[in-house]
C-alpha positions in Angstrom: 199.7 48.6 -47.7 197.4 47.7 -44.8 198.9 44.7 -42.5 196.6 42.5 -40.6 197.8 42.7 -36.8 199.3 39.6 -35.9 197.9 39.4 -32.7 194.5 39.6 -34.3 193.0 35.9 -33.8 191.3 35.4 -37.4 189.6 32.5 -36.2 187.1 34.4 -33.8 183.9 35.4 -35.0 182.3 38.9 -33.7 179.3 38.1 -31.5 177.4 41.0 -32.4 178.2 39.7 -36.6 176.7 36.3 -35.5 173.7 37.9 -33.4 172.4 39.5 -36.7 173.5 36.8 -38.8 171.3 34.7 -37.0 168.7 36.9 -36.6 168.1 37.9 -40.6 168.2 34.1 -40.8 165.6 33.3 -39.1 163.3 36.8 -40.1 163.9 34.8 -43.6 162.7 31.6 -42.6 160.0 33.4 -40.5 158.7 34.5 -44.1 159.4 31.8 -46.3 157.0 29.8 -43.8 154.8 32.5 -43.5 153.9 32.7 -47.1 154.5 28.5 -47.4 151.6 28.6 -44.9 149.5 31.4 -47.2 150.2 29.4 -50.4 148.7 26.1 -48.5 145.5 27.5 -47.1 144.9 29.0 -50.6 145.3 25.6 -52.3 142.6 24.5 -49.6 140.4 27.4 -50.3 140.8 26.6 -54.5 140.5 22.5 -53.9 137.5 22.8 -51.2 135.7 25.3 -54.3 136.8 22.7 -56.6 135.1 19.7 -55.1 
């Protein structure tokens, strides 16, 4: 059975683990705004026809 070493501090994160957790975060914000942004200017586009 595998022992965790108990000089191991569990409370530290791994930089590199928090680097590319941040970084997919904000790739998928980058497209959830991206597309926010496409669904708005086609509501414009449809309304602008509309009126």
């Amino acid at each position: 059975m595998d022992c965790v070493d108990p000089d191991l501090d569990l409370r530290v994160i791994d930089p590199r683990f928090f680097a590319e957790w941040v970084a997919f975060g904000m790739l998928e914000l980058a497209v959830y705004l991206t597309r926010y942004a496409e669904f708005e200017a086609y509501c414009e586009r449809r309304d602008s026809h509309i009126a």
